[in-house]
C-alpha positions as CSV (number, residue, x, y, z in Angstrom):
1,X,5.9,6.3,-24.6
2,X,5.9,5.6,-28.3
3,X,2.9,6.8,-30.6
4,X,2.3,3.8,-32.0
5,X,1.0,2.6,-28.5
6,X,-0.9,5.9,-27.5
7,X,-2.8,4.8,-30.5
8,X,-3.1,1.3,-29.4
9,X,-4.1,2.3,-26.1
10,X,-6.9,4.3,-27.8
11,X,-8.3,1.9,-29.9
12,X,-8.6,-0.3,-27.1
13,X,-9.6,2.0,-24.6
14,X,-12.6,2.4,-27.7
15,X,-12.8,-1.3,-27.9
16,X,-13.3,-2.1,-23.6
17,X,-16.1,0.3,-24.0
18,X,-18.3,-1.3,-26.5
19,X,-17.9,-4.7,-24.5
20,X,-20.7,-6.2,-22.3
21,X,-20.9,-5.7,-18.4
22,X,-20.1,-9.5,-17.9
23,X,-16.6,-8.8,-19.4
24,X,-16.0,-5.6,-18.3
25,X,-16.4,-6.5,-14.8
26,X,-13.7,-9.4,-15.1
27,X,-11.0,-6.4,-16.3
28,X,-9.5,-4.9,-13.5
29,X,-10.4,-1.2,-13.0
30,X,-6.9,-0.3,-12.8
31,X,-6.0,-1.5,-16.0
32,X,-9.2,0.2,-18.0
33,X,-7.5,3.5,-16.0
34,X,-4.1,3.0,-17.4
35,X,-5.4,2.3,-21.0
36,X,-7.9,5.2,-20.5
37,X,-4.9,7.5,-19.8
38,X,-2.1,6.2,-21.5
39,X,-4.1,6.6,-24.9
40,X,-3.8,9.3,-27.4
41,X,-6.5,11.8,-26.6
42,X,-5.7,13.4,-30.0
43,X,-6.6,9.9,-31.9
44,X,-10.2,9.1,-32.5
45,X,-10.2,5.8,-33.4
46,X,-13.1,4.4,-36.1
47,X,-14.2,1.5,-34.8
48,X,-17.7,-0.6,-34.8
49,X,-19.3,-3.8,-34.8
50,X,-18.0,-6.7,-35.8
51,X,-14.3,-6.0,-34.8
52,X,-13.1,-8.5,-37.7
53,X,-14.0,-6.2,-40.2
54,X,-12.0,-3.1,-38.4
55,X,-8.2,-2.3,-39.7
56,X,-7.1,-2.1,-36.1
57,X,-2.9,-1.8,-35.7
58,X,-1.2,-4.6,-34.3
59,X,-0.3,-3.5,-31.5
60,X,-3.9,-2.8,-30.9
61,X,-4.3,-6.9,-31.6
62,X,-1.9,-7.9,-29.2
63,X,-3.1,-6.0,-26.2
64,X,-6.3,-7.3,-26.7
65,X,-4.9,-11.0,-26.9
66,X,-3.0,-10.2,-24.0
67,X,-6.5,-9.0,-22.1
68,X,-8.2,-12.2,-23.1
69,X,-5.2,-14.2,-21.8
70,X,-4.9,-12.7,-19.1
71,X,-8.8,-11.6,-18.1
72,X,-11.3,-13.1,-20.0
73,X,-11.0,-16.8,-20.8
74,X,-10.7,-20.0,-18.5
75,X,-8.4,-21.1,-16.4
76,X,-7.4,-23.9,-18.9
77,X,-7.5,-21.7,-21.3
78,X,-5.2,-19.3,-19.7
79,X,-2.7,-22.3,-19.0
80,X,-2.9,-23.6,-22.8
81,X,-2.2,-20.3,-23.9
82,X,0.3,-19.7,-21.5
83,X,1.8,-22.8,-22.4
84,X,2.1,-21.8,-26.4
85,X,3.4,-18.2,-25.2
86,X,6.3,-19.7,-23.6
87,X,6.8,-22.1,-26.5
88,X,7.3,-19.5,-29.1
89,X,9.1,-17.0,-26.4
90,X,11.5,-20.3,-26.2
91,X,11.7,-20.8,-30.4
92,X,12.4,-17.0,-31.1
93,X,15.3,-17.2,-28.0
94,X,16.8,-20.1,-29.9
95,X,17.0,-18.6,-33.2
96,X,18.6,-15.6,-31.5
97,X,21.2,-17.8,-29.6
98,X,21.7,-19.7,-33.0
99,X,22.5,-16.3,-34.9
100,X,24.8,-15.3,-31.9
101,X,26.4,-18.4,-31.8
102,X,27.0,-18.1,-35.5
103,X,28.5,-14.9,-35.5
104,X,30.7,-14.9,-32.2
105,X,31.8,-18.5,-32.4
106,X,35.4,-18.7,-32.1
107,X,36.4,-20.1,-35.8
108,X,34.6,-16.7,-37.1
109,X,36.6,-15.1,-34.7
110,X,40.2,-16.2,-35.6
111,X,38.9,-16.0,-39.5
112,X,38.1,-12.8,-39.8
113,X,42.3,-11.8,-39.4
114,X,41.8,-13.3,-43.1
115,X,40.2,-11.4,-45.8
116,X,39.3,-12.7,-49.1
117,X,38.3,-10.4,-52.5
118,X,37.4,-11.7,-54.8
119,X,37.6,-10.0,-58.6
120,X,34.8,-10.5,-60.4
121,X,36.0,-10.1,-64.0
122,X,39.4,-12.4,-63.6
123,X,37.3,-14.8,-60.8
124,X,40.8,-14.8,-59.2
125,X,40.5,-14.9,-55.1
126,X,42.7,-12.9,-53.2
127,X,43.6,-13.4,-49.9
128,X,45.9,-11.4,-47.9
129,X,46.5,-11.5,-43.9
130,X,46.6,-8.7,-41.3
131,X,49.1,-8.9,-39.5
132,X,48.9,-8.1,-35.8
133,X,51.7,-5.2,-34.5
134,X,52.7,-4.8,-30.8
135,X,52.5,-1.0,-30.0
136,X,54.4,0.2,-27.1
137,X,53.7,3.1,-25.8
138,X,56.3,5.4,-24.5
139,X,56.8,5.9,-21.0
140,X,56.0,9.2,-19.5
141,X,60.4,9.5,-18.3
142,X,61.3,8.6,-21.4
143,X,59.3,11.1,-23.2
144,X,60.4,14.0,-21.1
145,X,64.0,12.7,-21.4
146,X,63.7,12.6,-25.4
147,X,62.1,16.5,-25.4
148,X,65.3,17.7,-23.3
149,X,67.8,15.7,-25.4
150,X,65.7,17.4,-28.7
151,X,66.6,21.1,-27.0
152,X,70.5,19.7,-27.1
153,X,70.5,18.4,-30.7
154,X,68.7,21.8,-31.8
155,X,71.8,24.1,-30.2
């Protein structure tokens, strides 16, 4: 596992056991376990009351919005936050189809036989076309027939 979550894991692990026994309860004990063992036991993480002022690593941030999600609000809440989750999962998806679209779409495709330069000091473009060349390989018969006709032409 990366170090960057070891850490994370730590500072929660920290964090869960500063919280009251009204919240603690409603975190599964499995889940404490796995952050108590996943964490970084080389890490001691500086943390105190009130959490704002902390400079906790964002990863640290997220688990902890992931155990309020998931653990510690309302049901309504859990479904409105569920709700904008999936909203922003969906905008960062479209932005990635958008960029793959952009750069696999077939006009980019058949362009790209085309290069253009472009010299700066005459600002002349030039474009010049690769050209595609059908290579036939040579049969394995044929090449055993040229290495014996090559031991002829040598004598």
């Amino acid at each position: 596992m990366k170090e960057e979550y070891k850490i994370a894991f730590s500072e929660v692990d920290e964090i869960i056991k500063m919280m009251p026994d009204e919240l603690l309860r409603k975190i599964p004990k499995g889940f404490r376990e796995l952050m108590a063992e996943e964490k970084d036991n080389n890490y001691i993480p500086n943390i105190h009351e009130p959490l704002e002022k902390n400079k906790l690593k964002n990863e640290t941030i997220i688990i902890l919005g992931l155990i309020y999600r998931d653990f510690l609000c309302s049901e309504e809440e859990r479904k409105i936050l569920q709700k904008k989750d999936a909203e922003e999962l969906q905008k960062v998806q479209n932005e990635i189809d958008k960029e793959l679209k952009e750069k696999y779409s077939i006009d980019n495709l058949f362009n790209k036989n085309k290069t253009e330069n472009v010299n700066k000091e005459d600002n002349i473009n030039n474009t010049s076309e690769i050209a595609m060349v059908e290579y036939k390989e040579e049969k394995w018969y044929q090449k055993i027939f040229n290495i014996i006709k090559g031991l002829f032409r040598k004598n």
